[in-house]
N, C-alpha and C positions, 0 to 999 in steps of 0.2 A: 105407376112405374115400378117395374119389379126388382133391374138390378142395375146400381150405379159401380165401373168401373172408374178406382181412381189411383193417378201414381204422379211423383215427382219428379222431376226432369232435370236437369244440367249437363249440357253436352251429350247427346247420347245418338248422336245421327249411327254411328255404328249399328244399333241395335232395335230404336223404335219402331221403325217399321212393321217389322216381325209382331212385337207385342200389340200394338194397334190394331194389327189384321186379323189377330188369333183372337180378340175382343168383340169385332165388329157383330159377328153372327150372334152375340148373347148378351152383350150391353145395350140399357137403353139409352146409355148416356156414357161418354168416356171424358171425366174429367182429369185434367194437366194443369201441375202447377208447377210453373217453372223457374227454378230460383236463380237465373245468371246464365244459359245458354248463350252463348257466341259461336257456335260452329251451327250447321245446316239442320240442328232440331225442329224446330218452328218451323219450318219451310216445307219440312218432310211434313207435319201431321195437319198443318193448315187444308188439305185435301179432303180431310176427312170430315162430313156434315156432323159426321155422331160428336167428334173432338172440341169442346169447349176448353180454351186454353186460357188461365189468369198466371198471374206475377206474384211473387213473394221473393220480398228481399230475405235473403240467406242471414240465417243468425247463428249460424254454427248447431243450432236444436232441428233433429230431427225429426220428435216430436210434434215440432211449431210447424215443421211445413207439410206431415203428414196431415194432421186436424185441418190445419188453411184449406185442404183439399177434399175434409169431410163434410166440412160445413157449406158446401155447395152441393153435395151431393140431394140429388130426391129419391133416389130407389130406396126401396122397403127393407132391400140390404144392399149391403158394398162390399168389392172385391177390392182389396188392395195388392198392387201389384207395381212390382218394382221393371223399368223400361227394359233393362237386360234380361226379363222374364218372358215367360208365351206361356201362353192357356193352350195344354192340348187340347186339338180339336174332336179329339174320341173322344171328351170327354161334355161338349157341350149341352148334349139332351139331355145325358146326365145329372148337370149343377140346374140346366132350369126346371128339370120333373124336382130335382130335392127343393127348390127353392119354391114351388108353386104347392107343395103340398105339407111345407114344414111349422112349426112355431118354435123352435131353437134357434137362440140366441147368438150361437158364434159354431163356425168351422174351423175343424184343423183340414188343411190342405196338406198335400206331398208334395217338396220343394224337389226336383230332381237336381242338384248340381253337377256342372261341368267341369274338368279341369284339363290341362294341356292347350296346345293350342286349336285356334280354328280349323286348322288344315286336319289336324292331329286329335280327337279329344275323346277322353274317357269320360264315362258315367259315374259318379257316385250314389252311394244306397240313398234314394230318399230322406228328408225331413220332415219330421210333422210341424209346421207353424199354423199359427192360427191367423189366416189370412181372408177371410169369408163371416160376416158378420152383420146384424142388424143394424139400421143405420141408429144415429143415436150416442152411440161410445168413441172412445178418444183416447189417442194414446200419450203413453210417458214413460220418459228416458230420451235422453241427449241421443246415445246410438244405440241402436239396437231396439230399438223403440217397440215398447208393449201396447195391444189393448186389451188383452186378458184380465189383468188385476182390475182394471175398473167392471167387466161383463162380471166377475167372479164377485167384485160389492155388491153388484146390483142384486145378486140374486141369478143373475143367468144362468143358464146351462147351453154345453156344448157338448159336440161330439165328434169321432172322427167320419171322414170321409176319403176316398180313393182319388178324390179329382187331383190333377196333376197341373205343377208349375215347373215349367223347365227355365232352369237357371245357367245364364251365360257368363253370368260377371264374374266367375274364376279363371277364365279363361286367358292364359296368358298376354291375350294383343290388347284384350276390354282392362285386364289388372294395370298393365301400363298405361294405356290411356288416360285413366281416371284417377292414377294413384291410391288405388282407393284404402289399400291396407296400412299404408303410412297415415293417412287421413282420418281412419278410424283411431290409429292407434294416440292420435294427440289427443282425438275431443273425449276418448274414453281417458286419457291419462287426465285433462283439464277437469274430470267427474270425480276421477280420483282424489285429486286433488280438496274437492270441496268437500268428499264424503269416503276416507282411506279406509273404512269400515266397511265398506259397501259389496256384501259377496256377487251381488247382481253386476257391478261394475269389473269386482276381480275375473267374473269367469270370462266377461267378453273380452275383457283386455288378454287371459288364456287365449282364446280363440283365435284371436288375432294372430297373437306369437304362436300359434299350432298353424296356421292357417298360411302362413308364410316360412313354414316348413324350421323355426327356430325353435326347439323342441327342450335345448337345454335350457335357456330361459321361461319357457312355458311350465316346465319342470319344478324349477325354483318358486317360480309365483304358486305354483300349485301346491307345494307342500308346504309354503310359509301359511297359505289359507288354511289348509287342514290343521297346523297349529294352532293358528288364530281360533278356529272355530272349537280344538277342544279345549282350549282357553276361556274362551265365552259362547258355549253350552245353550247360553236363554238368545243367543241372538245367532244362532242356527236358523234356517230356513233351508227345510227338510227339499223342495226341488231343485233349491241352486245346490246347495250341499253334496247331492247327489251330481249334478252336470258336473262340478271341482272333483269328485271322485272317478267321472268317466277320462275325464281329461286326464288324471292320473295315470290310468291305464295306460291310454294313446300313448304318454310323451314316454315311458316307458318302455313300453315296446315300441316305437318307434327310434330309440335311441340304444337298442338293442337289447335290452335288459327282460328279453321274451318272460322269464318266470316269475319275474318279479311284478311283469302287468300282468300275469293271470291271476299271481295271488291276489293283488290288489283288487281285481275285478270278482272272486269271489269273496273275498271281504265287504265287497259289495252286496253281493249276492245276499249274504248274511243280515245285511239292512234291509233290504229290500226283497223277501225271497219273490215277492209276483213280478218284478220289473224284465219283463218279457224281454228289452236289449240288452239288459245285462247279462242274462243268461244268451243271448246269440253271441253277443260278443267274444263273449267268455269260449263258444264251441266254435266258434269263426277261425278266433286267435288257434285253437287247437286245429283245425284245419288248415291253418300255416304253414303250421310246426307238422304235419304230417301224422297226428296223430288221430287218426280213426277211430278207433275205439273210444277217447277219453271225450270224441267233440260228441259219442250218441247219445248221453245221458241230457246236457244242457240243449242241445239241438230238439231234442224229443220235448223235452219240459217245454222249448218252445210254443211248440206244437199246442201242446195241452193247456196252455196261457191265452194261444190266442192274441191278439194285436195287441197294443196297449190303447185306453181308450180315456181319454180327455188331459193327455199329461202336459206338465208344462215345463219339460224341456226337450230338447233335440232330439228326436228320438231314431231310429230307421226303421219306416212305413216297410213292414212286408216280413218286418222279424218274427214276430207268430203267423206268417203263412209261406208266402209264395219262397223267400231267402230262404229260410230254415227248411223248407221242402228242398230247396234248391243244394241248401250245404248236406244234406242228409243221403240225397244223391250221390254228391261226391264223395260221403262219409264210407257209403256202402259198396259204389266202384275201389275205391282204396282199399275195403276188408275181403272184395272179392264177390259180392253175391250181385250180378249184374240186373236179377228178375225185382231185387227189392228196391235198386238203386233208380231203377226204369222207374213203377212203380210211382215213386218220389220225382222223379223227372217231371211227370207226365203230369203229376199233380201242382208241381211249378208252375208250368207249362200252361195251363189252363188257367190261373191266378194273374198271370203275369203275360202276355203271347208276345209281348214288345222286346224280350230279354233276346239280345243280336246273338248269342250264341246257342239257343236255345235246339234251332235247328242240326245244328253237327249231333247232337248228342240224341234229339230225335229219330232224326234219321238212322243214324247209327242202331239205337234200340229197333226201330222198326222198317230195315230195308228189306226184310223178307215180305212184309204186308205192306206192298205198295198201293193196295185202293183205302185203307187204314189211313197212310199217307195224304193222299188227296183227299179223300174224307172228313178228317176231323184236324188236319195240322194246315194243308196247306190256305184253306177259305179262311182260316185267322191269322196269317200273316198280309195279306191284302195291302192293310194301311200304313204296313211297316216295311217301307222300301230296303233299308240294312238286312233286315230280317230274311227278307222274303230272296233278295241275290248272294244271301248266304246258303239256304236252302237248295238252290239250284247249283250250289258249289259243291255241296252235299251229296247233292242229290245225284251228280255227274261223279264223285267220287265213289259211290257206290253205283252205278251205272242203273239207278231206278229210269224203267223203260219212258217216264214220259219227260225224262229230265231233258232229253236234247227239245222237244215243243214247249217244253216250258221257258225254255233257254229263250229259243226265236219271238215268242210271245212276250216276252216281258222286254226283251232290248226294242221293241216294236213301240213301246211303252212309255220305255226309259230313254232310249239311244242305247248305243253299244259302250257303256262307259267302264273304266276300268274294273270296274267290281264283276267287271262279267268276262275278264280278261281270263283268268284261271278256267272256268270249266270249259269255255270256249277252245281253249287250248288244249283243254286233255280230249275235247271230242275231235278236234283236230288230230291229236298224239294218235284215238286210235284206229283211225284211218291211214297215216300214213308218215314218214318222219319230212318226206316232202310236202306235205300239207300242213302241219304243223310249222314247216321254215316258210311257207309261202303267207300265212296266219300273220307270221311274227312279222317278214317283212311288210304288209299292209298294212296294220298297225302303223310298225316304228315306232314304238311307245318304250321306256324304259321299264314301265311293268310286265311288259310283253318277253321285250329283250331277255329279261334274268328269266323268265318261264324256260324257253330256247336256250342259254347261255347252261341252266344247270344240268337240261337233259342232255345235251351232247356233253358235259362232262362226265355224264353217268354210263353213255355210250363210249367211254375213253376217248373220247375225240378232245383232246386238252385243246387243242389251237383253235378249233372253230369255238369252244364255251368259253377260251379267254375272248376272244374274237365280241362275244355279243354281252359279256358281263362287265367289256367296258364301256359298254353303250346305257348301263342298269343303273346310272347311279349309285346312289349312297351302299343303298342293297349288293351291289353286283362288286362292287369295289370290297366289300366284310366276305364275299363270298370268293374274291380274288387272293385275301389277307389269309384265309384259310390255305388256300392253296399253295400260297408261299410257305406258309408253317411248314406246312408238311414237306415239302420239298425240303426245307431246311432243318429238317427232323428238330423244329421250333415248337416250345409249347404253349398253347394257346389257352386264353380265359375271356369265354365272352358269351353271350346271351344269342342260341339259335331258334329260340321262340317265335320270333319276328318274322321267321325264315320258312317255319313249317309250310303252312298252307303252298308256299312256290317250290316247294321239296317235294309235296305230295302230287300237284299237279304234275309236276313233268316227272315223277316217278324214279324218283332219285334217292328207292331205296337202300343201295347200296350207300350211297354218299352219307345217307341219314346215319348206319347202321353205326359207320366208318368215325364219323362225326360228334357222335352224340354223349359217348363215355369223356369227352374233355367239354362239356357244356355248364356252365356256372347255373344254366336253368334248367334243369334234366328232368325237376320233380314238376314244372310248370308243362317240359315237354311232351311228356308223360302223360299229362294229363288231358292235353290236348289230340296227342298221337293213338291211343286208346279207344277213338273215337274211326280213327278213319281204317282205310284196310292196312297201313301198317302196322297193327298191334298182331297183326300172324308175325311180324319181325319184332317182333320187342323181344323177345326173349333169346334173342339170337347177339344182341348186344350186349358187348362184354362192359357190362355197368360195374364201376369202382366196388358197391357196395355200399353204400355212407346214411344208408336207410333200408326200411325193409322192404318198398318194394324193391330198390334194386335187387336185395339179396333172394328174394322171391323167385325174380326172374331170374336170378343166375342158378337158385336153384330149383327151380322150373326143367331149365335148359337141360341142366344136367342129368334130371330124373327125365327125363324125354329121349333122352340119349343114351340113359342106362349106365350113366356113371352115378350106382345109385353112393357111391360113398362120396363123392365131391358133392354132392347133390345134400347128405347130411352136415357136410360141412357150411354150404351155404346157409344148410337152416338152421344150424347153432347160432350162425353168426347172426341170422336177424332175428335172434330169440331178446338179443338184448334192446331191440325195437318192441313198439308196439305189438299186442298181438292182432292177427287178421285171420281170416276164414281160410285163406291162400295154404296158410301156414299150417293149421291144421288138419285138411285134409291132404297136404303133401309127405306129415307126419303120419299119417292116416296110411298113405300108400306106402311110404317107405316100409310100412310097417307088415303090410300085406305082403309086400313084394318079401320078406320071410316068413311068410304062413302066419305070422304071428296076428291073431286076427280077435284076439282079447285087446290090445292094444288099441288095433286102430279103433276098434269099439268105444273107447275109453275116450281117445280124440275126438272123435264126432261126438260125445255124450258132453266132455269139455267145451267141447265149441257152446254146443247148445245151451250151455248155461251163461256163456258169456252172451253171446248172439241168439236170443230165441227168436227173434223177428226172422231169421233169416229161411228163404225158401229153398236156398239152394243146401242147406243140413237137412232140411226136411226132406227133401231128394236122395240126397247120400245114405240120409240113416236107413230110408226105405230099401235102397239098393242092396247095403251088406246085410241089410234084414233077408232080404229075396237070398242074398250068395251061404246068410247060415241060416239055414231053416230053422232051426235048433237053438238060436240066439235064446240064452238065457234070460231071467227077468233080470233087471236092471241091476239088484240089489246082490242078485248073483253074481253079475258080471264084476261087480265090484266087491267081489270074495265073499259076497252074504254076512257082510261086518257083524249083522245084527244078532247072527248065530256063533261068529266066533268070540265074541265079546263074552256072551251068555258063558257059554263052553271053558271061558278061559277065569270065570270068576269062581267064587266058591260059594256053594250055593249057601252058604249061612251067615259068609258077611254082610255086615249090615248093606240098604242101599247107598244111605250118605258114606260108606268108608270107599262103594265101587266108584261110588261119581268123582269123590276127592282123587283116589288113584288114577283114575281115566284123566282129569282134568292134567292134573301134576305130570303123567304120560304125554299129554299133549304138549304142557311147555318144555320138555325135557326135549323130544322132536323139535320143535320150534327153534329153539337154539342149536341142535344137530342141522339142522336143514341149514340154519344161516353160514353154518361152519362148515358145510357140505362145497355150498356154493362157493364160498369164499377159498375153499382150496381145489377149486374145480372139479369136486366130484361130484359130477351130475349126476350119473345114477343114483348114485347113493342118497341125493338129494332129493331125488322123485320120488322113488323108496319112501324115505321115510314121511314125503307130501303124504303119496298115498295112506298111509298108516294113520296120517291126522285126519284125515277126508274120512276114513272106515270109523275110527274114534265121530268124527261127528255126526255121521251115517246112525250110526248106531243109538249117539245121546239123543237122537231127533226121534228116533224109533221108538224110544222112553216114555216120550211125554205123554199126558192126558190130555189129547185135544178136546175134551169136554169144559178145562180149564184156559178162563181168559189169559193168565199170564201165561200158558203154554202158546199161546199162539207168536207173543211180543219175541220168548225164550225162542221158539222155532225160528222167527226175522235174525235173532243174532246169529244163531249156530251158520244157515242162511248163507249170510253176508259173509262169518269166516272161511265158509266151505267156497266162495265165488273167491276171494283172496286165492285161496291156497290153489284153485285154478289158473289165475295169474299168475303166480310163483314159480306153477309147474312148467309153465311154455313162456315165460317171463323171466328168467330167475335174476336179472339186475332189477327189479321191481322191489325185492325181497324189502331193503329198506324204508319204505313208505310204509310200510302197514306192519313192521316188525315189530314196534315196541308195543302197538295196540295188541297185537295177537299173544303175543306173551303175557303182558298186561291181563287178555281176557283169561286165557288159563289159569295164570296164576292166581288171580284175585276169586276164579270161582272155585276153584282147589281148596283155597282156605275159608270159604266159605262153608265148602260141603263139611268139612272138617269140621270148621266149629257149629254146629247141627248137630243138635241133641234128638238121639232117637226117641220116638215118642214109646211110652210106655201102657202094659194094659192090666187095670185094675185087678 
């Protein structure tokens, strides 16, 4: 017998079923031990031939009743698995080719968690537990019960694997049923109790309080541990240490303190530099916060890490791959270069094919190659029903020619159920507005209704869209509230994210356009609308500004329209944002559009040292290369430092007297620049950037690359000269890296100074 499933039961008719049925095809044995069922448990799995069901009185140890259910087991390994759990079934050949050809000791599985409710429920990233194991070991702890620590005495080894457990028990109707977060939080406090030293007991009792969204208390408990443990040093336990330091972050930034969880998480980083989810976290949290640029460095390190592989704590399955491809995507639509963002998609994409949004973003990147489309995207969404009627929502949004037979072939499948209400609708819309009202009334559905209700609003037909937006529910009533606002020149604060997808079917761009600048979720909208054919109007929307893509697009708009001075105004203002690719080649153009064509050179040459992945500067630069045949070498373009430096010294001082002066030059600028900005003279500011960039151009020129330390000496000059790139299209950045850069001047100044020229016999 090759594999025994086994799990513990109490009340769970909600759910068994499911995990029973997802077992059947791969266990040779499904053992049930059940500690106190009273509702319709036992009745549901009595059915099943494979289902051996025994009894164990409950003794508050979770432990006692996991083992009670190992030592029945006969398979060569055992899957344990909790009733609210299912075994995906993609993945069944999978666990039996690993289990028929293995001799490792224990697996970590990917937990998927659910949260919200049934009707309603979102995904979270993966867990790695170690749920998949040779038969033989046992676990320990009251809740949250280990078998790791004993596989780990023995001698075993482990590894990870992709097989997937989908998890329901956070789900709001299964959390009230079971009580189960109050139920944890006693038998972990009565462990407490026996053992107040216990960091394995502190963190689940964290979890717990994270886990039921009480974040200031989770908070408290978590820095009184980081006390305790710099306290007593020998009684550190380097994995739980670390889980109390991710928790840290969480409650953190969950409790709004954004800067204060990154720090914390690179203070992490600092213990741990290979711990592959600290570093996503860490560019996760930055893609938040809307920051592009700062998420590429931790996102990339990702990459280059690679999964984490035998850890033992919580980790998210997919942080060195398919997520971190996936954030890096978003990283790169945010800076602008869509070919590298694809690119990253596409590499997701392939990792991962179950991610329900995967298709808008696919498709999007590739509606011009539609047999590309049915080739290599659509035969991998098959098994993923979500996936696959999101696709065809897509697919109908960008009018790919096989999306109406894909439509009728798959409701053939499915039934015509709501999810296929939207694109049915818009092929409805572009046949006819009487086809579309004839759609809605056959139906009568209130998903339907708000489809019909927004597009005769968008048609100014007020009275027939209030007419069916009262028929829309919860939706159509938020979409009524708007309409009132506005009548009563009322200002509104509320979330139109929920709304897109039945804005974009019934084509209710206008409504969107009109809409969108008082949306509390603008940067979520954004990021979804970018995606379909409304991003030819994004830029046509007069956004507040309160980030840089707004101010992008506002100054987008405005270089489009040839108000090239409102258009510099825009891009002042999002200089004190992040920088993005947007930004620089709009600085690029402004710059053109007065001949000034040294400049824009300068920009794309900037960009590129910030962004060298990027394809679309690799493009640009070719371009103005082709427009100035004549394009100088590099070093000319940037005034041939290395000649006026020579030119401006006297050829008979010593070289430590030129370096000392150049250095001391440099922080003399350094302090001008910061005092530049600080009284808003930007020119003058850049001015003298440039002059420190020519000074390091020049000291890089010096070196003896025949000489090891001239290489370490080049990484620094390097790193100053990527600063003062920052500075220059950044200048509220100036304070982060101000006192290092002075610091570096000054201390090498007086170093060249006190260097005593060498002497000859």
């Amino acid at each position: 017998m090759l594999l025994s499933a086994c799990l513990i039961v109490k009340d769970e008719a909600l759910t068994i079923k499911q995990c029973i049925e997802s077992l059947l095809p791969i266990a040779d044995e499904i053992i049930v031990v059940d500690t106190g069922s009273t509702d319709e448990t036992l009745a549901i799995i009595k059915v099943y031939d494979k289902v051996t069901v025994y009894t164990f009185p409950w003794d508050g140890d979770f432990s006692h009743a996991r083992n009670a259910s190992l030592s029945y087991a006969q398979g060569q390994y055992v899957l344990v698995i909790d009733a609210d759990e299912f075994l995906e079934k993609n993945d069944h050949h999978k666990l039996l080719d690993l289990l028929s050809t293995t001799t490792t000791h224990g697996f970590f599985v990917n937990v998927i968690n659910y949260t919200g409710s049934i009707h309603k429920f979102k995904e979270a990233r993966p867990a790695s537990l170690l749920r998949l194991f040779r038969r033989g070991y046992t676990f320990e702890g009251k809740v949250h019960e280990q078998v790791w620590p004993n596989i780990e005495r023995a001698g075993g080894n482990v590894e990870n694997t992709d097989i997937r457990l989908h998890h329901m028990g956070y789900l709001d109707e299964i959390i009230a049923a079971h009580n189960k977060i109050e139920r944890n939080e006693k038998l972990i406090a009565e462990e407490l109790k026996k053992d107040p030293e216990s960091l394995f007991h502190r963190t689940n009792m964290i979890a717990e309080l994270s886990r039921k969204g009480d974040f200031k208390a989770s908070l408290v408990l978590v820095e009184e541990t980081l006390k305790w443990v710099e306290e007593h040093p020998d009684k550190r336990i380097d994995h739980i240490y670390l889980r109390v330091r991710q928790f840290h972050s969480i409650a953190l930034w969950e409790l709004g303190r954004q800067d204060e969880a990154i720090r914390s998480m690179k203070e992490t980083i600092q213990l741990v530099p290979t711990m592959t989810d600290a570093w996503f976290r860490l560019g996760h949290m930055f893609i938040l916060q809307n920051k592009a640029y700062e998420a590429l460095e931790p996102l990339q390190k990702c990459v280059q890490l690679g999964e984490q592989r035998g850890t033992l704590i919580d980790v998210i399955a997919g942080s060195g791959s398919y997520f971190a491809f996936s954030d890096l995507a978003v990283a790169w639509r945010h800076l602008g270069d869509e070919q590298v963002a694809s690119q990253y998609n596409f590499q997701s994409f392939l990792l991962k094919p179950d991610n329900v949004m995967a298709p808008f973003e696919l498709i999007y990147d590739l509606h011009t190659e539609p047999t590309v489309l049915e080739t290599m995207i659509l035969p991998k969404l098959e098994n993923y029903p979500e996936s696959l009627c999101n696709y065809i929502e897509q697919a109908v949004n960008w009018q790919i020619p096989s999306a109406q037979y894909l439509l009728e072939q798959t409701k053939k499948r499915f039934g015509f159920a709501p999810a296929f209400y939207r694109p049915a609708f818009q092929l409805a819309l572009l046949d006819s507005d009487d086809m579309a009202k004839r759609l809605t009334e056959e139906v009568n559905d209130p998903d339907m209704h708000i489809l019909y209700g927004i597009h005769r609003l968008e048609q100014g037909d007020r009275q027939e869209g209030q007419k069916y937006l009262h028929q829309a529910g919860e939706r159509g009533r938020f979409v009524l509230a708007l309409l009132e606002s506005e009548q009563y020149g009322k200002k509104w604060n509320g979330d139109l994210n929920f709304l897109l997808r039945d804005f974009i079917a019934a084509k209710a761009y206008n409504l969107l356009i009109k809409w969108l600048p008082f949306a509390n979720d603008r940067l979520a909208s954004i990021n979804f609308l970018r995606f379909t054919p409304f991003r030819a109007y994004l830029e046509k929307v007069a956004w507040p500004g309160e980030n840089e893509i707004e101010c992008d697009y506002r100054a987008l708009h405005e270089f489009h329209e040839r108000n090239f001075e409102q258009a510099q105004k825009w891009l002042m203002k999002s200089m004190q944002y992040s920088p993005t690719i947007t930004k620089f080649l709009l600085a690029a153009d402004l710059a053109l559009v007065h001949q000034d064509v040294d400049t824009a050179q300068k920009q794309v040459y900037f960009a590129k040292i910030l962004f060298p992945e990027s394809k679309l500067l690799d493009q640009v630069e070719r371009q103005i290369g082709a427009f100035v045949p004549k394009l100088l070498r590099l070093e000319e373009l940037l005034m041939n430092p290395a000649e006026i430096y020579r030119q401006r010294t006297v050829q008979s001082m010593p070289l430590h007297i030129q370096l000392a002066q150049l250095h001391t030059r440099g922080a003399t600028l350094t302090k001008q620049v910061k005092e530049d900005y600080s009284q808003d003279r930007l020119q003058e500011g850049r001015a003298n950037i440039e002059e420190i960039q020519n000074i390091i151009t020049f000291l890089r020129s010096s070196l003896d690359p025949k000489l090891e330390v001239s290489t370490i000496t080049d990484q620094t000059y390097a790193f100053f000269y990527k600063v003062t790139v920052q500075w220059f299209i950044q200048p509220n950045s100036i304070d982060e890296d101000y006192e290092a850069m002075l610091n570096f001047w000054e201390s090498w100044a007086d170093t060249w100074m006190k260097v005593k020229p060498s002497t000859t016999p």
